[in-house]
N, C-alpha and C positions, 0 to 999 in steps of 0.2 A: 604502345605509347612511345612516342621518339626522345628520346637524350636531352634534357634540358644541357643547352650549351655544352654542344658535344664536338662543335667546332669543326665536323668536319668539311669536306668539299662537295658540293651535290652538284648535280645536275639534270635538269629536263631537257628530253628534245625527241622530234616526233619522230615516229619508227614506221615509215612506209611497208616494211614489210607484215610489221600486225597491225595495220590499221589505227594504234594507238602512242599514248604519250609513256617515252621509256621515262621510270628516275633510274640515276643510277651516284654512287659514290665512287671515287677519286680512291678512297684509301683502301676499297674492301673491293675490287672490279667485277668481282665474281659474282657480287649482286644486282639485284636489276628486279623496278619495279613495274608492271604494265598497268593502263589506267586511259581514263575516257578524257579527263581533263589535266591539263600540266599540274594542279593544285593536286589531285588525288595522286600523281604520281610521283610527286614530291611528298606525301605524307607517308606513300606507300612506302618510298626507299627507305626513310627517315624510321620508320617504325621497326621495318624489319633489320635494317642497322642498330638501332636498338638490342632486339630479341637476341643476334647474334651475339653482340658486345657483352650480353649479359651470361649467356651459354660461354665464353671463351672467360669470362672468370671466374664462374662457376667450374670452368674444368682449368684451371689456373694457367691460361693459353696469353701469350702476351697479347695485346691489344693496340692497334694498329697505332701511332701518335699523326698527328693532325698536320695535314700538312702545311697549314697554315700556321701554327704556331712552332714548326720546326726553326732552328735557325742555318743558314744557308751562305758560305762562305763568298761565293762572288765565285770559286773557280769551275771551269768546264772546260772539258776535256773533251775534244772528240778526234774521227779520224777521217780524212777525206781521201781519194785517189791524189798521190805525187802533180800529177797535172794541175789539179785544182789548186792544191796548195801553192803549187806557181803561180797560177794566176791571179790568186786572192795576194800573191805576195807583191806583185807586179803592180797591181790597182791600189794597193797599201802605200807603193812608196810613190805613184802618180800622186795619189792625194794627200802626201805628204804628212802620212800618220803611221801608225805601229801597226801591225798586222791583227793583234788583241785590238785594238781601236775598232778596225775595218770591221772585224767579225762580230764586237759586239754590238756595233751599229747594224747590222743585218740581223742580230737577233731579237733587237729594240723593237717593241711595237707602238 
């Protein structure tokens, strides 16, 4: 039986390689459910997300937090090749903005 509001992130989607519909969870990756219809492979992740959840405080194992209701400062950090960073620096002051501007515009969807 699945987690009454258990908040986590789920996801279906089809798996050509077995023929069928994968679930899988965000918070716990290592799981993955297979199934005939997306409905059954959503209930399948959701359930054995459960089973686990309840094994990991049963052995007093911390338990994953939701990444949904995390909260999240706004910063990110990454690293690119010198070149790139020229050139995103270059296009940044074309367009007459901060180089953080530029970049979080490309990561906007």
């Amino acid at each position: 039986m699945a987690i009454k509001n258990d908040h986590y992130t789920y996801r279906v989607t089809w798996s050509s390689d077995d023929d069928e519909y994968v679930g899988l969870c965000a918070e716990l990756p290592i799981l993955s459910w297979l199934a005939k219809t997306p409905e059954s492979a959503l209930k399948g992740i959701r359930d054995i997300v459960a089973d686990v959840i309840e094994d990991m405080k049963n052995n007093k194992e911390k338990i994953p937090e939701s990444i949904a209701i995390k909260n999240y400062s706004g910063k990110f950090m990454g690293r690119v090749p010198p070149d790139v960073h020229r050139e995103l620096a270059i296009k940044a002051a074309e367009a007459g903005v901060s180089l953080n501007r530029l970049a979080s515009s490309k990561f906007s969807y």
